[in-house]
CHARMM-style PDB file with segment names, atoms N, HN, CA, C and O in Angstrom:
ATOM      1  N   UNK     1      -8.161  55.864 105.999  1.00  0.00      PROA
ATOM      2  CA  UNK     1      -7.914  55.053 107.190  1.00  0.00      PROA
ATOM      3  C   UNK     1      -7.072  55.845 108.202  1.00  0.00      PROA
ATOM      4  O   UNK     1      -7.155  55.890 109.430  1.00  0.00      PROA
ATOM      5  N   UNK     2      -6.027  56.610 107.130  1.00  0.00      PROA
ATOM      6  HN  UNK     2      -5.960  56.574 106.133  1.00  0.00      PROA
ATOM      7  CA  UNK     2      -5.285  56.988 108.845  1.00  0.00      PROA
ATOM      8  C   UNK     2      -5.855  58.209 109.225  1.00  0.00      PROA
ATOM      9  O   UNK     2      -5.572  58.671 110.331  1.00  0.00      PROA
ATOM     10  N   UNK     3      -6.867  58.992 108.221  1.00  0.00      PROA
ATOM     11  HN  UNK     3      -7.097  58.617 107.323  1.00  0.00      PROA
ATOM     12  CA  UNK     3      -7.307  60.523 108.677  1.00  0.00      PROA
ATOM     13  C   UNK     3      -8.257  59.825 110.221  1.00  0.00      PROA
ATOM     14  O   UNK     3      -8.116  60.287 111.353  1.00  0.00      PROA
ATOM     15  N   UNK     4      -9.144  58.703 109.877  1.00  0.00      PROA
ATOM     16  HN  UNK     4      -9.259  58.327 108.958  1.00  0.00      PROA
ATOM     17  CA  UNK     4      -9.840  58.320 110.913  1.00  0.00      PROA
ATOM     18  C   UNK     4      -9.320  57.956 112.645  1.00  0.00      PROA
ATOM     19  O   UNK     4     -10.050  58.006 113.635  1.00  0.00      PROA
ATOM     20  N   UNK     5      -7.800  57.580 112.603  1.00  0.00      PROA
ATOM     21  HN  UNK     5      -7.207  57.539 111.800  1.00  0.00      PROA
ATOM     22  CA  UNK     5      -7.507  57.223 113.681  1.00  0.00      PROA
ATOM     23  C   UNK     5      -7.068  58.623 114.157  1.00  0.00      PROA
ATOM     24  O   UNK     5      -7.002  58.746 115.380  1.00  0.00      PROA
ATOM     25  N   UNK     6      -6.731  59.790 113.345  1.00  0.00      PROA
ATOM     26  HN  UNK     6      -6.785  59.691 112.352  1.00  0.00      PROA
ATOM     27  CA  UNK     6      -6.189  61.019 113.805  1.00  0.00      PROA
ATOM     28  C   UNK     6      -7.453  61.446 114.730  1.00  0.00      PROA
ATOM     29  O   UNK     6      -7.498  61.779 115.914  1.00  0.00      PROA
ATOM     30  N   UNK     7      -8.432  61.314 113.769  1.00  0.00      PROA
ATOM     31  HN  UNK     7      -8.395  61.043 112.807  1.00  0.00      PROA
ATOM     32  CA  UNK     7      -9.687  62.030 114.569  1.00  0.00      PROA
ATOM     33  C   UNK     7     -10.379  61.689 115.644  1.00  0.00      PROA
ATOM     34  O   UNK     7     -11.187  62.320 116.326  1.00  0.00      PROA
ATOM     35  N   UNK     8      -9.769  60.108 115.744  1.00  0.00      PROA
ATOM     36  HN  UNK     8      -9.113  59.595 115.190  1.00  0.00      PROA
ATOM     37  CA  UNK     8     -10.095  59.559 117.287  1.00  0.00      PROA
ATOM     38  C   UNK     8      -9.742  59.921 118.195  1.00  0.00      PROA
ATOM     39  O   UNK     8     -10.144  60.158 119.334  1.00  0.00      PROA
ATOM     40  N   UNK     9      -8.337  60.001 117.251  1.00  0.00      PROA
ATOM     41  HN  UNK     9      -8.010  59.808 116.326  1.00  0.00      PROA
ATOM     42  CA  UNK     9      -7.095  60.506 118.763  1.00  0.00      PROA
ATOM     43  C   UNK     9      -7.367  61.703 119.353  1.00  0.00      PROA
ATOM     44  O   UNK     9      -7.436  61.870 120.570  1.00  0.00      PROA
ATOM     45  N   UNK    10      -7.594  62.918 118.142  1.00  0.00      PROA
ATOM     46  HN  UNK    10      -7.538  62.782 117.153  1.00  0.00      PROA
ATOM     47  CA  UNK    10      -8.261  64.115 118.961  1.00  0.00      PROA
ATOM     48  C   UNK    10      -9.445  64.224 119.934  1.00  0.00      PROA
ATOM     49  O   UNK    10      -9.503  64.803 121.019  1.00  0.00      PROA
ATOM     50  N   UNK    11     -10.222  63.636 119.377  1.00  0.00      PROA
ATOM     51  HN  UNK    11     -10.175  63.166 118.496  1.00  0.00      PROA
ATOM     52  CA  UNK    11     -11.396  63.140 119.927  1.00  0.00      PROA
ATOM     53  C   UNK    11     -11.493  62.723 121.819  1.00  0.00      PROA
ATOM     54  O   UNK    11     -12.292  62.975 122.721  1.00  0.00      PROA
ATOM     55  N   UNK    12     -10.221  61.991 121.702  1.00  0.00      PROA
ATOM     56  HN  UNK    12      -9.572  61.786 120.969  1.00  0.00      PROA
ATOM     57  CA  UNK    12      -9.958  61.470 122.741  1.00  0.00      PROA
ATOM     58  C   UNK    12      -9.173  62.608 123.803  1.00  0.00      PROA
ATOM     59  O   UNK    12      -9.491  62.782 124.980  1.00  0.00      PROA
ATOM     60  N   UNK    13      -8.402  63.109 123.288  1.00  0.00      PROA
ATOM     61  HN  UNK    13      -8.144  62.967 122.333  1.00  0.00      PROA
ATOM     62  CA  UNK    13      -7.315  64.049 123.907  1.00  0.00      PROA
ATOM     63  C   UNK    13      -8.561  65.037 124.137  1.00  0.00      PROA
ATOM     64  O   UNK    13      -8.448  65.233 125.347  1.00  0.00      PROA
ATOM     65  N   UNK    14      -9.975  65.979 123.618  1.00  0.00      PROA
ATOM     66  HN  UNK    14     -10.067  65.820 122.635  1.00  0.00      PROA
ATOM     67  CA  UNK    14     -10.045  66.760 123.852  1.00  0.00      PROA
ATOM     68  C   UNK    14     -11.265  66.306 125.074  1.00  0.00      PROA
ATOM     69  O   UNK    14     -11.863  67.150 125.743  1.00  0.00      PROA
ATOM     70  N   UNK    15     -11.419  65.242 125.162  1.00  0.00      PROA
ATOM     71  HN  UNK    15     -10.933  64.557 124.619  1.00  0.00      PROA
ATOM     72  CA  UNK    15     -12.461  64.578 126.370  1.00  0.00      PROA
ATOM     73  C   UNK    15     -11.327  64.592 127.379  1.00  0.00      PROA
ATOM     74  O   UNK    15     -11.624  65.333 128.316  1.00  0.00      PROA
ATOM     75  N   UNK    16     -10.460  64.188 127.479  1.00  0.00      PROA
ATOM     76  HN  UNK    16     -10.218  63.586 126.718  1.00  0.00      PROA
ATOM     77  CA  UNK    16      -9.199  64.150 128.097  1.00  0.00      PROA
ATOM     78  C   UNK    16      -9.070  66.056 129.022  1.00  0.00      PROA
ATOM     79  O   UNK    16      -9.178  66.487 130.170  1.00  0.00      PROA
ATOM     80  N   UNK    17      -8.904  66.392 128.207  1.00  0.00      PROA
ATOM     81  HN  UNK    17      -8.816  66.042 127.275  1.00  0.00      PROA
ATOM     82  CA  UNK    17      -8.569  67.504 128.375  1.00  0.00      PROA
ATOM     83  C   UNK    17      -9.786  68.344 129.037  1.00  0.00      PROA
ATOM     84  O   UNK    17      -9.665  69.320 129.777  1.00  0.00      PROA
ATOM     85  N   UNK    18     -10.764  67.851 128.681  1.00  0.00      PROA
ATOM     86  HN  UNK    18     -10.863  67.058 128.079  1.00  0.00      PROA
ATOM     87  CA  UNK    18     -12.251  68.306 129.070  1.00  0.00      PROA
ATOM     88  C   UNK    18     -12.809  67.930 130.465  1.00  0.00      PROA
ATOM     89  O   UNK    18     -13.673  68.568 131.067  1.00  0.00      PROA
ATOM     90  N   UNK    19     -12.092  66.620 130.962  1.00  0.00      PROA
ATOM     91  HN  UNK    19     -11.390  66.102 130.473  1.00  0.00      PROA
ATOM     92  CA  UNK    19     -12.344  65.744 132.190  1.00  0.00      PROA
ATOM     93  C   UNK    19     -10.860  66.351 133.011  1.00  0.00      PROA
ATOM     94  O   UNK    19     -10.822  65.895 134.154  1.00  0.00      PROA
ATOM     95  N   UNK    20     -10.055  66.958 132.798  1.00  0.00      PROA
ATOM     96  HN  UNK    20     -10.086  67.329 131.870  1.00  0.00      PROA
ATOM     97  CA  UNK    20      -9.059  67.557 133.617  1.00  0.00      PROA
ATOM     98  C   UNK    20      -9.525  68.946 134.145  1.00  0.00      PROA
ATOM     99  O   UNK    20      -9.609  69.321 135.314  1.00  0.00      PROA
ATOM    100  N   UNK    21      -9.762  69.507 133.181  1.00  0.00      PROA
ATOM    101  HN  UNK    21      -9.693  69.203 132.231  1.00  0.00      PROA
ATOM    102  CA  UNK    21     -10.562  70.545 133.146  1.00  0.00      PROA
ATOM    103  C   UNK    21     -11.548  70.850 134.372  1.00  0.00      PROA
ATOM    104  O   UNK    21     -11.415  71.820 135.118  1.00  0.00      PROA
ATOM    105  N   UNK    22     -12.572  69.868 134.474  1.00  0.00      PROA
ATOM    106  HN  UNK    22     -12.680  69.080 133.868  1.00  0.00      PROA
ATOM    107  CA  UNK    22     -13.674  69.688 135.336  1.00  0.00      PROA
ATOM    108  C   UNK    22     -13.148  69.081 136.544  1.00  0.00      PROA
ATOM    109  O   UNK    22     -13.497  69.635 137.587  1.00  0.00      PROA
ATOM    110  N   UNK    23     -12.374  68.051 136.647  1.00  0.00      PROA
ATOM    111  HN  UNK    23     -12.091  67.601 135.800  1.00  0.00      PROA
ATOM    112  CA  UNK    23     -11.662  67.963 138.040  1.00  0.00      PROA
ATOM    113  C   UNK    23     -11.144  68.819 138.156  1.00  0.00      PROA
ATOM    114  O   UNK    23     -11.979  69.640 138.535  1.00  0.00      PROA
ATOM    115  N   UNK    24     -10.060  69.355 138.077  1.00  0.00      PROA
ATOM    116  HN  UNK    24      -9.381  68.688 137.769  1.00  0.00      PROA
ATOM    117  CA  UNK    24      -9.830  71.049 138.521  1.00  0.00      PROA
ATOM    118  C   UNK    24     -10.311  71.693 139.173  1.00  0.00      PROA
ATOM    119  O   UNK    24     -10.117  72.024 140.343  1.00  0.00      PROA
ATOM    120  N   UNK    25     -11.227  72.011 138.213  1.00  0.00      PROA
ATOM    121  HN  UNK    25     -11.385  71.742 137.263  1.00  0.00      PROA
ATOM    122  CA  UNK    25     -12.408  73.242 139.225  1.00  0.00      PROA
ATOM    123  C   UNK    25     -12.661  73.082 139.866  1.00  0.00      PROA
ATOM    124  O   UNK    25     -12.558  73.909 140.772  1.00  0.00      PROA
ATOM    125  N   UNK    26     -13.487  71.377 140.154  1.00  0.00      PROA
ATOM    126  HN  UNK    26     -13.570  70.706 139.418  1.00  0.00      PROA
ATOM    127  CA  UNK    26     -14.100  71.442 141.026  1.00  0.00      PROA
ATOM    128  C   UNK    26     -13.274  70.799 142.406  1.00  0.00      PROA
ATOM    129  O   UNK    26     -13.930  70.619 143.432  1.00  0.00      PROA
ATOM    130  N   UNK    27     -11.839  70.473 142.376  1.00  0.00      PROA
ATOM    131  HN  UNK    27     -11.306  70.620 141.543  1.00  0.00      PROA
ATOM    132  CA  UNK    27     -10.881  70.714 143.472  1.00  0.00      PROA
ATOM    133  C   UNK    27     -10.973  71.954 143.980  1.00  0.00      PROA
ATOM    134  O   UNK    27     -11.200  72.363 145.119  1.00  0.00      PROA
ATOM    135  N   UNK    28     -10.730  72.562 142.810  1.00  0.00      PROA
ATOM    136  HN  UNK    28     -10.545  72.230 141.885  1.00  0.00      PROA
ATOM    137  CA  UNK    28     -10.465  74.734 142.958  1.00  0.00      PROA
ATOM    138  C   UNK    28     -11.535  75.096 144.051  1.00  0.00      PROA
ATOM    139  O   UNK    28     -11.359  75.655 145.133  1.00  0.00      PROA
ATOM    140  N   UNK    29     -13.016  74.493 143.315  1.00  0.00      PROA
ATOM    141  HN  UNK    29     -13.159  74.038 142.436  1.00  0.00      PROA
ATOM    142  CA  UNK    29     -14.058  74.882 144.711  1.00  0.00      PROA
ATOM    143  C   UNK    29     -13.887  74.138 145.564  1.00  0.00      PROA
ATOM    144  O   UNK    29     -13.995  74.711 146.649  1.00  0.00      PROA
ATOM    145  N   UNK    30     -13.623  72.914 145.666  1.00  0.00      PROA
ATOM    146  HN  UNK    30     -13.536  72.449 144.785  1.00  0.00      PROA
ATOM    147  CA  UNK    30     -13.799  71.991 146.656  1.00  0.00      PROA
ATOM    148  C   UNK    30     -12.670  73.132 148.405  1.00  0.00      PROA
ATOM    149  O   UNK    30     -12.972  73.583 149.509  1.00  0.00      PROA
ATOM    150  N   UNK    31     -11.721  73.063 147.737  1.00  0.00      PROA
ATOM    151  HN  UNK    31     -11.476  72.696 146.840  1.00  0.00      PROA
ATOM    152  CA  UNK    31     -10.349  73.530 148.498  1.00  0.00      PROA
ATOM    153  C   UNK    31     -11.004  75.036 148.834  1.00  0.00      PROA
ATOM    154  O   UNK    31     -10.561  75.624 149.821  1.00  0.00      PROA
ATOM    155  N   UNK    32     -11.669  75.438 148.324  1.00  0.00      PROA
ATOM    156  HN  UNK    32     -12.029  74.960 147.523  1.00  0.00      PROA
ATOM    157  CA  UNK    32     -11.952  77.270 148.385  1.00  0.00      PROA
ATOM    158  C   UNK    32     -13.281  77.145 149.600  1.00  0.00      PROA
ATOM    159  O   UNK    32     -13.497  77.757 150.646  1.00  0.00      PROA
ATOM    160  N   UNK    33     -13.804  76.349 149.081  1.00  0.00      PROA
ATOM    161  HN  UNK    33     -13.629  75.852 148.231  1.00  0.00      PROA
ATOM    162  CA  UNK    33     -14.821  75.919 150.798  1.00  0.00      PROA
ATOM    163  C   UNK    33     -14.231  75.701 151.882  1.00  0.00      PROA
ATOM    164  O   UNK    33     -14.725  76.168 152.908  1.00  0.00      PROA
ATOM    165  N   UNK    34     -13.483  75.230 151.919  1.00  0.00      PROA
ATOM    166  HN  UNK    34     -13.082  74.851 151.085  1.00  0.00      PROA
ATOM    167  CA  UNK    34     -12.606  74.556 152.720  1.00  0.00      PROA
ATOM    168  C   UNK    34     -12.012  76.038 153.490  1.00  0.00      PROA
ATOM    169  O   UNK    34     -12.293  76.640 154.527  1.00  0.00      PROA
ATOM    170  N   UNK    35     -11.147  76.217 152.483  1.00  0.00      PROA
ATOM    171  HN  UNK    35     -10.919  75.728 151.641  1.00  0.00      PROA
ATOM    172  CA  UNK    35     -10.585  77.223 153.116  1.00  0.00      PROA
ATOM    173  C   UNK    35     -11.096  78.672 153.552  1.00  0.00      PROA
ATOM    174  O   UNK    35     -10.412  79.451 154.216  1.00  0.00      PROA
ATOM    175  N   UNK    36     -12.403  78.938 153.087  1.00  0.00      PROA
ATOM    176  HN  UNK    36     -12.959  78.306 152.548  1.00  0.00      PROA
ATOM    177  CA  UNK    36     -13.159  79.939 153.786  1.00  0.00      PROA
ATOM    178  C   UNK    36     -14.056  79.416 155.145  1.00  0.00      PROA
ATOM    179  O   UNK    36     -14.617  80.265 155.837  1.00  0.00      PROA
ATOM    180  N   UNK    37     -14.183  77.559 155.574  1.00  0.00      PROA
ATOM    181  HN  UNK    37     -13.728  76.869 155.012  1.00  0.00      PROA
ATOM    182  CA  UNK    37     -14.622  77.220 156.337  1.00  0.00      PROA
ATOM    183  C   UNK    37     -13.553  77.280 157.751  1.00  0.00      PROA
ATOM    184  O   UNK    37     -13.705  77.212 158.970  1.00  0.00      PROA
ATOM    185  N   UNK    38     -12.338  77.460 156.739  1.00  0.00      PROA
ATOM    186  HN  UNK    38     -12.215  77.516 155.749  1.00  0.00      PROA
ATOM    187  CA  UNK    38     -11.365  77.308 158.407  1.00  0.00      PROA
ATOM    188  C   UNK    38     -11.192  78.677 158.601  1.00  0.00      PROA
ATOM    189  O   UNK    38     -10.720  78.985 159.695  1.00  0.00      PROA
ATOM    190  N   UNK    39     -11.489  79.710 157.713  1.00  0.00      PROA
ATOM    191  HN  UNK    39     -11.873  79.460 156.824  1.00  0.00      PROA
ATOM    192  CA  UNK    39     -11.399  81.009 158.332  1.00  0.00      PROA
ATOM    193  C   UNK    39     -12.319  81.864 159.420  1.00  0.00      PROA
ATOM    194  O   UNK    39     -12.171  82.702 160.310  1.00  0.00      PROA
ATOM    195  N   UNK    40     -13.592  80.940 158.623  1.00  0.00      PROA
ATOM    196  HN  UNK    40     -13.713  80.259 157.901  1.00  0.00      PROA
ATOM    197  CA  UNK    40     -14.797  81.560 159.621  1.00  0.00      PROA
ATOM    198  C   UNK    40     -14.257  81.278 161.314  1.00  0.00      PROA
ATOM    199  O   UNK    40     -14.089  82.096 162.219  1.00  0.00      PROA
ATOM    200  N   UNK    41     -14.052  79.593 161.294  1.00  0.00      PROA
ATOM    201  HN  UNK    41     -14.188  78.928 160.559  1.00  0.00      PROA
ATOM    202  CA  UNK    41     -14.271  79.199 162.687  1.00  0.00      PROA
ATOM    203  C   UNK    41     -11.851  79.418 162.901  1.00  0.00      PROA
ATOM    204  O   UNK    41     -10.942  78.866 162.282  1.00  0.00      PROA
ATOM    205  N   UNK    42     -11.845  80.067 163.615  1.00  0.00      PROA
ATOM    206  HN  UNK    42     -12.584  80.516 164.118  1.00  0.00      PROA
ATOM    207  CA  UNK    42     -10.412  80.585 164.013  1.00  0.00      PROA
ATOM    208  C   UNK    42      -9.746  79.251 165.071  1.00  0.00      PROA
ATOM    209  O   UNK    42      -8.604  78.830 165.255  1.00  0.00      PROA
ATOM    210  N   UNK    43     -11.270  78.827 165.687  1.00  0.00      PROA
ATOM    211  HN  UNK    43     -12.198  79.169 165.538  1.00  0.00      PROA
ATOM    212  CA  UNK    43     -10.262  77.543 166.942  1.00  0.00      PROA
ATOM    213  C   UNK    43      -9.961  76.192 165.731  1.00  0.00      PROA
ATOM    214  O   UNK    43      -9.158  75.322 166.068  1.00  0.00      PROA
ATOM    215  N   UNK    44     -10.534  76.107 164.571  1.00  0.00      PROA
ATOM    216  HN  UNK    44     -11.186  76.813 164.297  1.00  0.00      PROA
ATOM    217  CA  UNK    44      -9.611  75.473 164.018  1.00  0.00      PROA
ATOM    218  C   UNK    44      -8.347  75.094 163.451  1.00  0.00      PROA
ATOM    219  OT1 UNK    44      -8.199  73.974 162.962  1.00  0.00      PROA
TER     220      UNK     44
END
């Protein structure tokens, strides 16, 4: 019984960790567009 709730918990933490992961990046690109879009155009 309690090995089972351990393995949830990991279970959970590494989706956790997996969905931080992926927001991240894709801030990381989101912001990296961004910021090569305000370089191109300078009157921004």
């Amino acid at each position: 019984m309690e090995f089972d709730s351990v393995q949830s918990s990991a279970k959970i933490m590494f989706l956790f960790s997996k969905i931080i992961f992926i927001v991240s990046l894709s801030l990381y690109t989101i912001t990296g567009t961004f910021a090569c879009l305000g370089r191109k155009r300078p009157g921004a």
